[in-house]
GUKE-478305 format. One record per residue: x, y, z of N, C-alpha, C in turn; residue in three letters; residue number from 1. Coordinates in steps of 0.001 Angstrom, whole numbers, plus 500000, padded with zeros to 6 digits. Each point is the difference from the previous one (the first is absolute). Layout:
// GUKE-478305
ATOM   n_east   n_north     n_up   ca_east   ca_north    ca_up   c_east   c_north     c_up   residuo   num
ATOM        X         Y        Z         X          Y        Z        X         Y        Z       ALA   NUM
...
//
This chain:
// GUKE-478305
ATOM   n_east   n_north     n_up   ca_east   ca_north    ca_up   c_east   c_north     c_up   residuo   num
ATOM   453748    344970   174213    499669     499435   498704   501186    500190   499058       UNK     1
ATOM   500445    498751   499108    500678     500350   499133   499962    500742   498612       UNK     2
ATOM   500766    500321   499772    500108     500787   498487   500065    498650   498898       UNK     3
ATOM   499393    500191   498867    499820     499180   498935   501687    500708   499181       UNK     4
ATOM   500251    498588   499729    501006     500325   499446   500093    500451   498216       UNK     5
ATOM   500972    501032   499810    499639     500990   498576   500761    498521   499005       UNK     6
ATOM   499817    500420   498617    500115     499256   499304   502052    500323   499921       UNK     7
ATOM   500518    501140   499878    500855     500716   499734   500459    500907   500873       UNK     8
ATOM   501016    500222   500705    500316     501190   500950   500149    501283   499263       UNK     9
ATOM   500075    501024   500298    500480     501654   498983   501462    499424   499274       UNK    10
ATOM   501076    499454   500896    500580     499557   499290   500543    499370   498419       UNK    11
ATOM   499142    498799   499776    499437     499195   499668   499170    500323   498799       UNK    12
ATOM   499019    500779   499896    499378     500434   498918   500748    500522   498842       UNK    13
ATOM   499205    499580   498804    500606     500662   499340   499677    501241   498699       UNK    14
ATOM   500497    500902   500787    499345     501301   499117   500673    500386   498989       UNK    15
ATOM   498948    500828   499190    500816     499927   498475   499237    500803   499074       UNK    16
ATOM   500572    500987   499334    499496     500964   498786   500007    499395   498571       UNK    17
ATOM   499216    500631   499040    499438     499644   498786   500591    501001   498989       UNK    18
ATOM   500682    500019   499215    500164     500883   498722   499376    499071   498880       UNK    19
ATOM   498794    501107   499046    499274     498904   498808   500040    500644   498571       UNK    20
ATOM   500854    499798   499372    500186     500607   498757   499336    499237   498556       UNK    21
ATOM   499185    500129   499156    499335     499654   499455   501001    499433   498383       UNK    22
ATOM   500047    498672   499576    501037     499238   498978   499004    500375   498805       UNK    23
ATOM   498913    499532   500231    498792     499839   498933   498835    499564   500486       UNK    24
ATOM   498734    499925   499235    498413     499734   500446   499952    498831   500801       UNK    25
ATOM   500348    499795   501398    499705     498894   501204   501050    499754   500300       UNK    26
ATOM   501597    500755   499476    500738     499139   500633   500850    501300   500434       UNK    27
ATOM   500641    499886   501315    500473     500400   500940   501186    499812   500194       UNK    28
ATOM   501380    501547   500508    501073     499549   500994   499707    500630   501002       UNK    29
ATOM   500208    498706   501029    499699     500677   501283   501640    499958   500832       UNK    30
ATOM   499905    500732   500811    501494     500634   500580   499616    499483   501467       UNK    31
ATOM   500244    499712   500795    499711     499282   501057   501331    500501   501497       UNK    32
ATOM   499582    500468   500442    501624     500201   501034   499288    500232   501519       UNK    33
ATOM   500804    499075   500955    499438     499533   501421   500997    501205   501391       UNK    34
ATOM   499314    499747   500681    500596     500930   501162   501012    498962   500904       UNK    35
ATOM   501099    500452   500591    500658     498557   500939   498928    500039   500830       UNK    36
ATOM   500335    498481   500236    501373     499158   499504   499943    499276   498400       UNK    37
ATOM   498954    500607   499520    499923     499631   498749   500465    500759   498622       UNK    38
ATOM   500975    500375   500622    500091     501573   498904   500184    499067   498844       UNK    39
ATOM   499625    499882   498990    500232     499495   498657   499316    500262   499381       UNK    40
ATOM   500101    499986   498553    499666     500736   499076   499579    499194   498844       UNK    41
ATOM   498737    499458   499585    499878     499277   498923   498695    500961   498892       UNK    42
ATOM   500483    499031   498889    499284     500297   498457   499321    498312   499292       UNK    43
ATOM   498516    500754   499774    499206     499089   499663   499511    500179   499138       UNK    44
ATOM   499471    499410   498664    499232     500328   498944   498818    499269   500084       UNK    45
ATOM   498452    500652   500303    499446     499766   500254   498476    500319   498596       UNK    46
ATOM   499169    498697   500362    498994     500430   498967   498984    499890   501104       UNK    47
ATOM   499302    501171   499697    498586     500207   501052   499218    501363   499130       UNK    48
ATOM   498836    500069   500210    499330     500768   499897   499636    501588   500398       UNK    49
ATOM   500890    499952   500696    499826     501668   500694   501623    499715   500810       UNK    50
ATOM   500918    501218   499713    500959     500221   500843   499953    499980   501530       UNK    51
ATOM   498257    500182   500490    500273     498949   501341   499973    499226   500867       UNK    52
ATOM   499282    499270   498510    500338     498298   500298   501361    499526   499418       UNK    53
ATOM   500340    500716   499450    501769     499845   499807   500806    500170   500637       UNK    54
ATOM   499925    501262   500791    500600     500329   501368   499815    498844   501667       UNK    55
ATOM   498587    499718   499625    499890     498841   501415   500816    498747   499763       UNK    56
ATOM   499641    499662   498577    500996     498877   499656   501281    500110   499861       UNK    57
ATOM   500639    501070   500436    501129     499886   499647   500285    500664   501267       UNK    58
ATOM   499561    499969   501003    500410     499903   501269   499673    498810   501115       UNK    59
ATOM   498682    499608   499425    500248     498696   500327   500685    498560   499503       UNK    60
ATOM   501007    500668   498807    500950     498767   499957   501415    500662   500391       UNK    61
ATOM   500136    501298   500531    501250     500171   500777   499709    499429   501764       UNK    62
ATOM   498926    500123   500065    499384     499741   501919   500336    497981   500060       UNK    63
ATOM   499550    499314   498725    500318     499069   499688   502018    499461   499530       UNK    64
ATOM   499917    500786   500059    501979     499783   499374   500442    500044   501161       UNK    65
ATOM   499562    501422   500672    500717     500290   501665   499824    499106   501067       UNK    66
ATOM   498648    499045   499670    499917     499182   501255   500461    498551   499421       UNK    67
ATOM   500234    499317   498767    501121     499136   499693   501415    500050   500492       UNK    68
ATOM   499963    501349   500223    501783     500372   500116   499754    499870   501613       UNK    69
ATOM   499272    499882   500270    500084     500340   502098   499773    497961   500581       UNK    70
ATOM   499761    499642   498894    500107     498667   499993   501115    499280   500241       UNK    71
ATOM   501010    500309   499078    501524     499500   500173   500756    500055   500923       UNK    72
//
C-alpha cells in the first residue's frame, strides 16, 4: 500500500517563533523569525485582540511570505 503523500517534506515546512510586544490597546509588534532554510527575520504591526491572536497572525504572514519566496 502506498503512503499518502504529505503536504510539505521536514524540509519544506516552515517553522517559526513569535516575539509580541504591546504598541497600545489592540495593536501589536510582532517579531517573527523562521528556522532554515528560512532563517529570516520579520516585523509586523499588528491589530488584534489578544497578543495571541497577534502572534498567530503574524506568523502566519511570515509562513505566507516564505512560501511566495519558494515560488520564484
Amino acid at each position: 500500500m502506498e503512503k499518502p503523500l504529505l503536504p510539505f517534506t521536514m524540509s519544506e515546512r516552515v517553522l517559526a517563533n513569535a516575539f509580541v510586544d504591546k504598541i497600545k490597546r489592540n495593536q501589536w509588534l510582532v517579531e517573527v523569525w523562521g528556522k532554515a532554510p528560512h532563517d529570516f527575520t520579520r516585523r509586523y504591526e499588528i491589530k488584534a485582540k489578544s497578543d495571541t491572536l497577534a502572534a498567530q497572525e503574524g506568523i502566519r504572514r511570515f509562513v505566507a511570505e516564505m512560501e511566495a519566496r519558494r515560488d520564484h
